[in-house]
KEZA-914086 format. One record per residue (C-alpha): residue number from 1; z, x, y; residue in three letters. Coordinates in steps of 0.02 Angstrom, whole numbers, plus 50000, padded with zeros to 5 digits. Each point is the difference from the previous one (the first is absolute). Layout:
<recs>
+-----+-------+-------+-------+------+
: pos :    zz :    xx :    yy : code :
+-----+-------+-------+-------+------+
: NUM :     Z :     X :     Y :  ALA :
...
+-----+-------+-------+-------+------+
</recs>
This chain:
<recs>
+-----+-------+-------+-------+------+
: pos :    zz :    xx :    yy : code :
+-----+-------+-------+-------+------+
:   1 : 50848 : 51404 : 50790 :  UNK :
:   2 : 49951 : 49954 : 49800 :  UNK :
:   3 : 49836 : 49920 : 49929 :  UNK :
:   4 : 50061 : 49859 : 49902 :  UNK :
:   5 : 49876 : 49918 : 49867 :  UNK :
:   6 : 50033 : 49794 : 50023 :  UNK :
:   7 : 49913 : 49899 : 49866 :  UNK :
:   8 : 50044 : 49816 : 49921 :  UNK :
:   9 : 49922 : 49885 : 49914 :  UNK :
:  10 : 50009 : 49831 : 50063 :  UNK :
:  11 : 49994 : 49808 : 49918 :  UNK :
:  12 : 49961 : 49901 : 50131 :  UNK :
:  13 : 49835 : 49980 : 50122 :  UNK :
:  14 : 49962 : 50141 : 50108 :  UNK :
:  15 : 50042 : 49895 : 50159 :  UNK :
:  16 : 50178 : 49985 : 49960 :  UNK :
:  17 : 50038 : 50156 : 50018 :  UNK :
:  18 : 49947 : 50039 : 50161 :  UNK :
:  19 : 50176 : 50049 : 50084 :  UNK :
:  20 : 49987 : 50129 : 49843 :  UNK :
:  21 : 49832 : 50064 : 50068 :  UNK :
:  22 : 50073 : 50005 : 50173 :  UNK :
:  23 : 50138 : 50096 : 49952 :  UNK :
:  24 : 49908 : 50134 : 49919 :  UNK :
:  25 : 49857 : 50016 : 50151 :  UNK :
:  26 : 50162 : 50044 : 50112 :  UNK :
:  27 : 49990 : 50172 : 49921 :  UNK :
:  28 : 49882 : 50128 : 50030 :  UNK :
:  29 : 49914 : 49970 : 49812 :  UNK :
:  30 : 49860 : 50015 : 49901 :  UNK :
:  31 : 49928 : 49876 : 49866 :  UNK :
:  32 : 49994 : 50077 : 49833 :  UNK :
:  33 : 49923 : 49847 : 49898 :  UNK :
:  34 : 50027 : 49792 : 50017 :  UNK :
:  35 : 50194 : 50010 : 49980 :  UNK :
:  36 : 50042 : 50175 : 50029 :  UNK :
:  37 : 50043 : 50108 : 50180 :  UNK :
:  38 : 50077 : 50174 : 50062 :  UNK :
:  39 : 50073 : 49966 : 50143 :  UNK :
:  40 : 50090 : 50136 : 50114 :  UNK :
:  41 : 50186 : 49957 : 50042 :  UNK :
:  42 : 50168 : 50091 : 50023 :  UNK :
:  43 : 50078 : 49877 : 49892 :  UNK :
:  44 : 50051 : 49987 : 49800 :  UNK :
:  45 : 49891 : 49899 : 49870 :  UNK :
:  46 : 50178 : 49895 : 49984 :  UNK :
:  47 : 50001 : 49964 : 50211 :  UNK :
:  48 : 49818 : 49980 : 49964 :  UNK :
:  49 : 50008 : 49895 : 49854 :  UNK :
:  50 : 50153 : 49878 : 50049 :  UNK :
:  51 : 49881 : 49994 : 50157 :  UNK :
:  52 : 49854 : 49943 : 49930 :  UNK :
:  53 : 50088 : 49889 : 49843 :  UNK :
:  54 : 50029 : 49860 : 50143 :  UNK :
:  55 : 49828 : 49965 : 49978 :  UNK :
:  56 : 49958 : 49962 : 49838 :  UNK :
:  57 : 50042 : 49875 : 49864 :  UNK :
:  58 : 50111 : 50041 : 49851 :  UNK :
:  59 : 49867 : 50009 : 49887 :  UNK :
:  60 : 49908 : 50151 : 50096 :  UNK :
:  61 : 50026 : 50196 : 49968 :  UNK :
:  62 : 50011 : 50133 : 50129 :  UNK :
:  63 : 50034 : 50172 : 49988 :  UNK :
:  64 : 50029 : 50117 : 50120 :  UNK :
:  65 : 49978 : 50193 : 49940 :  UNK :
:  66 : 50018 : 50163 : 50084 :  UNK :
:  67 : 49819 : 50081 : 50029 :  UNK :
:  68 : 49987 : 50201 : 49981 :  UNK :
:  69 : 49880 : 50126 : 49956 :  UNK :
:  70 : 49919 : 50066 : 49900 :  UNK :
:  71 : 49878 : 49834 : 49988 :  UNK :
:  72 : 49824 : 49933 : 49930 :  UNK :
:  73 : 49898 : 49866 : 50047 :  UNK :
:  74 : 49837 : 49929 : 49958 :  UNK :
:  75 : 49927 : 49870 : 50163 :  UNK :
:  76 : 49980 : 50012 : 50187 :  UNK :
:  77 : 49986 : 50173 : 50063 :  UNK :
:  78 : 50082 : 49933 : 50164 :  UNK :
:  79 : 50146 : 49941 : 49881 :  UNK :
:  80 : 50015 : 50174 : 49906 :  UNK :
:  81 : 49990 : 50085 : 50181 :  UNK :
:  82 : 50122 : 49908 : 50052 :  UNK :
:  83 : 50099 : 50036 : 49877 :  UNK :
:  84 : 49981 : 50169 : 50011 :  UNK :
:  85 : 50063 : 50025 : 50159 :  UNK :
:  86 : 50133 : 49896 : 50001 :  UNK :
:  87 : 50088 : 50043 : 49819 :  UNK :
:  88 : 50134 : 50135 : 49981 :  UNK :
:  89 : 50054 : 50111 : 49864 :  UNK :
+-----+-------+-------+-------+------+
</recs>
């Protein structure tokens, strides 16, 4: 399994994208900030990206990025725990 870092930036209102948000909850993830997740899969960030590209406009960004250690982060302790356990070398 990888930890995948999923963030995009999106033009439209928040409420179109929920197929987007749906898509993303089907993973065992974690929210980072507003527009950003790890999410657990044994797919690639391209299956994951062509995956999750159906649901935005042409105007939007998404990447999808490989997550390893070593790490930092400054927020939720349950977010940096989670983190933790689930990131590899």
């Amino acid at each position: 399994m990888s930890l995948l870092l999923v963030t995009y930036d999106l033009t439209m209102p928040e409420d179109n994208y929920s197929k987007l948000h749906d898509e993303v909850d089907s993973y065992s993830n974690v929210r980072l900030s507003e527009t950003s997740y790890a999410i657990i899969t044994d797919k690639s960030p391209s299956k994951v990206c062509g995956e999750l590209k159906r649901y935005i406009d042409a105007n939007d960004k998404i990447f999808v990025i490989n997550l390893k250690r070593p790490f930092d982060g400054y927020g939720s302790e349950l977010v940096n725990d989670w983190l933790k356990k689930t990131m590899t070398y």
